[in-house]
C-alpha positions as CSV (number, residue, x, y, z in Angstrom):
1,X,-66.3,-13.7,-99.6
2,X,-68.4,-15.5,-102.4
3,X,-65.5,-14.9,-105.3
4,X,-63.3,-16.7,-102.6
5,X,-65.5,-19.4,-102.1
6,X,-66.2,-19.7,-105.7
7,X,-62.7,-19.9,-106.2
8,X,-61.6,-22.7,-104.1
9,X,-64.6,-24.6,-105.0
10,X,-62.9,-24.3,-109.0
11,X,-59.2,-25.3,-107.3
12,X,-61.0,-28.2,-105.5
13,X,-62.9,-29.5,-108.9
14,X,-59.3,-28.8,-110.8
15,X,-57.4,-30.5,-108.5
16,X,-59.6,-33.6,-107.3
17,X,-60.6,-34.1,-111.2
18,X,-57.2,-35.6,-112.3
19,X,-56.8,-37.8,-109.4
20,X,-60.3,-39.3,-109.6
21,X,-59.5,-40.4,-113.4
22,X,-56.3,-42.2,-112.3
23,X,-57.7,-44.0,-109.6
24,X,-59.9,-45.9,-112.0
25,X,-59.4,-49.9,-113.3
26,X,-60.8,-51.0,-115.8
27,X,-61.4,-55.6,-115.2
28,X,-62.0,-57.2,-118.6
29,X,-63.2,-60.9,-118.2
30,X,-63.9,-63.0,-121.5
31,X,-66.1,-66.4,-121.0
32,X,-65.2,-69.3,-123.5
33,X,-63.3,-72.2,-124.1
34,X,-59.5,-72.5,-123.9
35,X,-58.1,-72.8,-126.7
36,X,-55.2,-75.3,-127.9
37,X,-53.5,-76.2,-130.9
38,X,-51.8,-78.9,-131.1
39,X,-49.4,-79.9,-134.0
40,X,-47.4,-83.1,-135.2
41,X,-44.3,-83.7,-133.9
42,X,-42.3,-84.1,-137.1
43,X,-41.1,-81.6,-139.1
44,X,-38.3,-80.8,-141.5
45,X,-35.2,-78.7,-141.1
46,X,-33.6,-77.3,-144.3
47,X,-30.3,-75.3,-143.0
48,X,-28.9,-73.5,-146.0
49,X,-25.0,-71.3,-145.7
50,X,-23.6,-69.0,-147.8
51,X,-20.3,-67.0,-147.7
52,X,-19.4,-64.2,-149.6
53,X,-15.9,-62.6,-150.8
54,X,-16.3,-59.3,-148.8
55,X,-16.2,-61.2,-145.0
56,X,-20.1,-61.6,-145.1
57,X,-22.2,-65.0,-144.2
58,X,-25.6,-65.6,-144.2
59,X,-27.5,-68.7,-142.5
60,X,-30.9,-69.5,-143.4
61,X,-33.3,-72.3,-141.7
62,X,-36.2,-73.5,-142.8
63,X,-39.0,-75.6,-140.7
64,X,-42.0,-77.1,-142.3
65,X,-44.6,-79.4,-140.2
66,X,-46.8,-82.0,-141.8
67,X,-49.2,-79.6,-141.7
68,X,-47.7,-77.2,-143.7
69,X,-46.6,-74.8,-141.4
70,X,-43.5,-73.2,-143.0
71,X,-41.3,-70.6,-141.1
72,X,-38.0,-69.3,-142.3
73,X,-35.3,-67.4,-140.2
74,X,-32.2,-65.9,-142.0
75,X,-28.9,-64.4,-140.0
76,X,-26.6,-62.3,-141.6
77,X,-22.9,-61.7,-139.9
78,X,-19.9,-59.2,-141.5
79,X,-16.9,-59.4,-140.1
């Protein structure tokens, strides 16, 4: 009788273990100031096109702010 109990007592603590850690949620809050960046309007636009002899073409573009923010995407297409 006491190996029985002791027994379902370690099936109850096995099974109820697992279910107890996924009912958990975890809330983060973070206190401070919204933050927002604001940038110039202008910029420049440098678009760039290349074609090769094999069937491939490339097209790279270029923004720049007046801040100095630069980003450059390049696509690449073979027919």
């Amino acid at each position: 009788m006491r190996s029985s109990l002791l027994a379902a007592a370690t099936l109850a603590l096995v099974i109820g273990a697992p279910a107890l850690a996924q009912a958990e949620t975890t809330v983060i809050h973070r206190d401070g100031p919204d933050v927002v960046v604001e940038r110039p309007a202008s910029e420049r636009k440098t678009v760039e096109t290349r074609e090769s002899g094999d069937g491939c073409s490339s097209k790279t573009v270029t923004r720049e702010n007046d801040v100095g923010d630069r980003k450059t995407v390049t696509k690449e297409v073979c027919d």
